[in-house]
C-alpha positions as a Python dict, from the first residue, in 0.01 Angstrom:
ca = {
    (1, 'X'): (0, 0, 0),
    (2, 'X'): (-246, 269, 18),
    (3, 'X'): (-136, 461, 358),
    (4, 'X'): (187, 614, 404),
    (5, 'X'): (502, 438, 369),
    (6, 'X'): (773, 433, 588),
    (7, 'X'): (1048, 532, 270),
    (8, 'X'): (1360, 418, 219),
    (9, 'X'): (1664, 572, 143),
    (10, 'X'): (1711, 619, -263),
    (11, 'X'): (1493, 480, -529),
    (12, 'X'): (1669, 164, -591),
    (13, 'X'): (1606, 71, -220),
    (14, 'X'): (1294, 117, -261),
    (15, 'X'): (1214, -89, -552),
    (16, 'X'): (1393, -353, -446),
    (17, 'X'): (1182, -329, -112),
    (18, 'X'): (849, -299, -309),
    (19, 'X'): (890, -471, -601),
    (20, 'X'): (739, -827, -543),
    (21, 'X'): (520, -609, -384),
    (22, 'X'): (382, -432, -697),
    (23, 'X'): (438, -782, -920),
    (24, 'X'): (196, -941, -695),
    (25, 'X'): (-18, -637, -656),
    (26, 'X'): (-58, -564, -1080),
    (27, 'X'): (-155, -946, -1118),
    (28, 'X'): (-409, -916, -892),
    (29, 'X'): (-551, -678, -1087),
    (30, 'X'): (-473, -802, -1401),
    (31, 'X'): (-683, -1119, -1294),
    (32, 'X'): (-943, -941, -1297),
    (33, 'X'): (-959, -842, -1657),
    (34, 'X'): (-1175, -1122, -1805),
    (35, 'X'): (-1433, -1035, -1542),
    (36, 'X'): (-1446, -666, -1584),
    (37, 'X'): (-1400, -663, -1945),
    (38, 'X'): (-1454, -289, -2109),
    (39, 'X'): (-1477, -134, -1783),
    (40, 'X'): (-1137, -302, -1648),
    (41, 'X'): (-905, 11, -1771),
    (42, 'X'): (-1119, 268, -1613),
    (43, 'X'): (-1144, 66, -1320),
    (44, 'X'): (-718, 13, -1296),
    (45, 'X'): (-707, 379, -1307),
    (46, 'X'): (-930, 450, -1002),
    (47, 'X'): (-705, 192, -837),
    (48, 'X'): (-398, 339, -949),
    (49, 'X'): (-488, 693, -826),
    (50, 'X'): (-571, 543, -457),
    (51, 'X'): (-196, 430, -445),
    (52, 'X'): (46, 633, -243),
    (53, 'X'): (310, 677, -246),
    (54, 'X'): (364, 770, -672),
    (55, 'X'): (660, 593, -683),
    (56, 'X'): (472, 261, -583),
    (57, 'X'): (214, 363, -809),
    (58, 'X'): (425, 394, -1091),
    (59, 'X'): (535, 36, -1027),
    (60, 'X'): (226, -128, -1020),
    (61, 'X'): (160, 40, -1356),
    (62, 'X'): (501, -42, -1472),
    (63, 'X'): (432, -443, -1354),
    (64, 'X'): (103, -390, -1515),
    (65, 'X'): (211, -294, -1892),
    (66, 'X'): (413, -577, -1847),
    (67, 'X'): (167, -816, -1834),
    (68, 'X'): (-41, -695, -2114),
    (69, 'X'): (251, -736, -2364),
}
């Protein structure tokens, strides 16, 4: 989801709208830990900051801490 988004009405539509979205999106990523290894933070940034809109962004980070804990 890197172009604009059509959004909902309310935040709570639109993480229920998004939110296997962003699950599926931040494992993706998080796959690809082992193979980036000490560059794989720096690189999750630069993908975070491409992600529009913030709220989505903030989801994918959200999904993201989730895994690492």
């Amino acid at each position: 989801m890197k172009g604009a988004v059509d959004l909902p009405q309310g935040r709570a539509e639109f993480h229920a709208r998004y939110q296997a979205q962003a699950r599926e999106q931040a494992e993706q990523w998080y796959a690809q830990r082992s193979r980036l290894q000490g560059v794989w933070l720096d690189w999750v940034a630069s993908q975070l900051y491409q992600l529009s809109p913030a709220e989505y962004a903030a989801m994918v980070r959200r999904e993201l801490q989730a895994l690492s804990n």
